[in-house]
N, C-alpha and C positions, 0 to 999 in steps of 0.2 A: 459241106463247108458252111462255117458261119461267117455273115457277112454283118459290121457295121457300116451302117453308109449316112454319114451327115446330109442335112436336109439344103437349108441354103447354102448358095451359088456353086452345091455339087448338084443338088436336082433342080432347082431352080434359081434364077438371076437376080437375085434377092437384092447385091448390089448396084445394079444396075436400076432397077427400080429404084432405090433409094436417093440416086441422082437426078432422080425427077421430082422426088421428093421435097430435098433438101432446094433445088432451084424453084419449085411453087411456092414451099415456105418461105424462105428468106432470100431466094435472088443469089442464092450459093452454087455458081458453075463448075462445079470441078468435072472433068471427062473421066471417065469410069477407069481408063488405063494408066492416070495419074493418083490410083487411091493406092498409096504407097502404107497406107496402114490398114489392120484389120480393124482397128479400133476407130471407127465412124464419126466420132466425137474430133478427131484427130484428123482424117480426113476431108471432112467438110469443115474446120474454122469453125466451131459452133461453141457458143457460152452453152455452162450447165442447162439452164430452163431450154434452150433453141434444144438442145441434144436430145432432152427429155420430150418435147414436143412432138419431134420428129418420131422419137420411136413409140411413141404413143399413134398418131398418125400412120405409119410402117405396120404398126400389129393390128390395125384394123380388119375385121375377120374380111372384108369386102377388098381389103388392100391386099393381104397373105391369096386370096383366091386367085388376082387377078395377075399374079406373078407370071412371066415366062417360062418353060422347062428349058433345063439345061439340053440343047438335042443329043439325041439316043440314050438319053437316064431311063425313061421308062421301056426302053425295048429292051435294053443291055438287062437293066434288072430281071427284067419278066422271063428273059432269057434263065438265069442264074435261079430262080425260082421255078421254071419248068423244066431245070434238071436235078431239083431235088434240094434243092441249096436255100438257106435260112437265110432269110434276107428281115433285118431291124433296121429302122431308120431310127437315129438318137438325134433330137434336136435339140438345141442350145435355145431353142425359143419358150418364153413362160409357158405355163400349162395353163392356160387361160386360150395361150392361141392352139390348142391341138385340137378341137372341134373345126376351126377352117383348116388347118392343116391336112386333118383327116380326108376333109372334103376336098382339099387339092388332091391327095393323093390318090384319092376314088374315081376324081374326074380325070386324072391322066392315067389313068388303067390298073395304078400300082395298088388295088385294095386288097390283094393278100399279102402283104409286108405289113410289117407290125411297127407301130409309132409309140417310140417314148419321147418324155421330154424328162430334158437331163438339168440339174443347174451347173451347168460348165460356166456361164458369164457372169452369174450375178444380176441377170436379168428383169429377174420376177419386181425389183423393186419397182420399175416402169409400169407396174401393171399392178395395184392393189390387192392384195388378199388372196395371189394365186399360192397355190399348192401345186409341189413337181408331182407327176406321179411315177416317178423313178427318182429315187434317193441313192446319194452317193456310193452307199455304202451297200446298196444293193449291185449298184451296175459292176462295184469290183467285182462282184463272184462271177459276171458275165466272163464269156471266154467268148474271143473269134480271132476265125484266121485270116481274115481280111478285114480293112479298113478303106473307107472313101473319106477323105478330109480334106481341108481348102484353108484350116485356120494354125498356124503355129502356135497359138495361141490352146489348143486343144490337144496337141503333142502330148503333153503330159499324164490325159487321162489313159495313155497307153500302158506307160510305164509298166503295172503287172502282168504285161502280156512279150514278153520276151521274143516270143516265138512269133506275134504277131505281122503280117506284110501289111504296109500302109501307102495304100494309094493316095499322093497328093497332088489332087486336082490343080493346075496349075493357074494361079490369077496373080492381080498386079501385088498384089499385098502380100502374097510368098515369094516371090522373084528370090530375094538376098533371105532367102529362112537359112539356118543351119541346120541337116537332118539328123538327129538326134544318131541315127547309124545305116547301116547299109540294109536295111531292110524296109527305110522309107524309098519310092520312085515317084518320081516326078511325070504325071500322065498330061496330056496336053489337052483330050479328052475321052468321049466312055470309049468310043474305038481302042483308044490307045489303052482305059484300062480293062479294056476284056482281053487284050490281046497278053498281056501282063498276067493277070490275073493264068488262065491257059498257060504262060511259060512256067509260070513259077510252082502251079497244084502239081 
């Protein structure tokens, strides 16, 4: 089986970090169970420049390492990968930050999983001069039968994959998502998508 598995707050607390963030920079408290948007700009009250700041700050290769793992991301995976199974992480992050990336994923055991970065957000502008190194129009010829996602906002890049099952990691920012169809589930977390993943192969 092939596995895509997004990177932040499915393998690691991306948003959570980002609330300590936003409170060192500007004094902005929001509790992580009140970020009722995926869109961070939105969540924290932040003008343009504060927004930009922030994810300049956030993509620090020293900031991206020092992230938390989401618990049992890298067991569950390593699992799914010592039984044969094609495990790609696609991250929505510039291809500027896949060097600390890399090296998060090295340091939490996952270094036979393979890291692209995707432009799903729009991102790279926060970050000068990056180049993705997965272009759109490559990742359509990708095909997998499993998905890990956290963002409604990334629904879409499914669309050519019909037959695709989409594990949606559960946070505050999908509560009220509509699931595009019966073949999105709603995982609370990896336990719950391994056990999933097993009913459904």
């Amino acid at each position: 089986m092939k596995f895509y598995v997004d990177f932040d707050d499915c393998l690691c607390e991306t948003a959570k970090a980002f609330t300590v963030i936003a409170d060192n920079l500007f004094g902005k408290t929001v509790p992580y169970e009140s970020m009722s948007s995926f869109n961070l700009q939105e969540s924290f009250h932040l003008k343009d420049d504060e927004y930009e700041e922030m994810m300049i700050e956030g993509h620090k290769p020293e900031m991206l390492i020092s992230f938390e793992e989401t618990p049992g991301a890298s067991k569950t995976l390593n699992d799914f990968i010592d039984a044969g199974h094609d495990v790609k992480i696609i991250t929505g992050r510039p291809s500027v930050a896949y060097e600390a990336s890399r090296i998060w994923l090295d340091q939490h055991g996952l270094d036979r999983a393979e890291l692209f970065c995707l432009n799903k957000y729009g991102r790279d502008s926060f970050i000068k001069n990056g180049e993705f190194n997965l272009e759109l129009e490559d990742y359509y010829k990708m095909k997998f039968d499993f998905a890990i996602e956290d963002s409604p906002m990334a629904f879409k890049f499914f669309n050519h994959m019909p037959e695709l099952k989409v594990m949606v990691f559960d946070r505050p920012w999908n509560k009220q998502a509509s699931f595009p169809g019966s073949n999105y589930h709603r995982c609370m977390d990896w336990e719950m998508i391994r056990e999933k993943v097993r009913s459904l192969n």
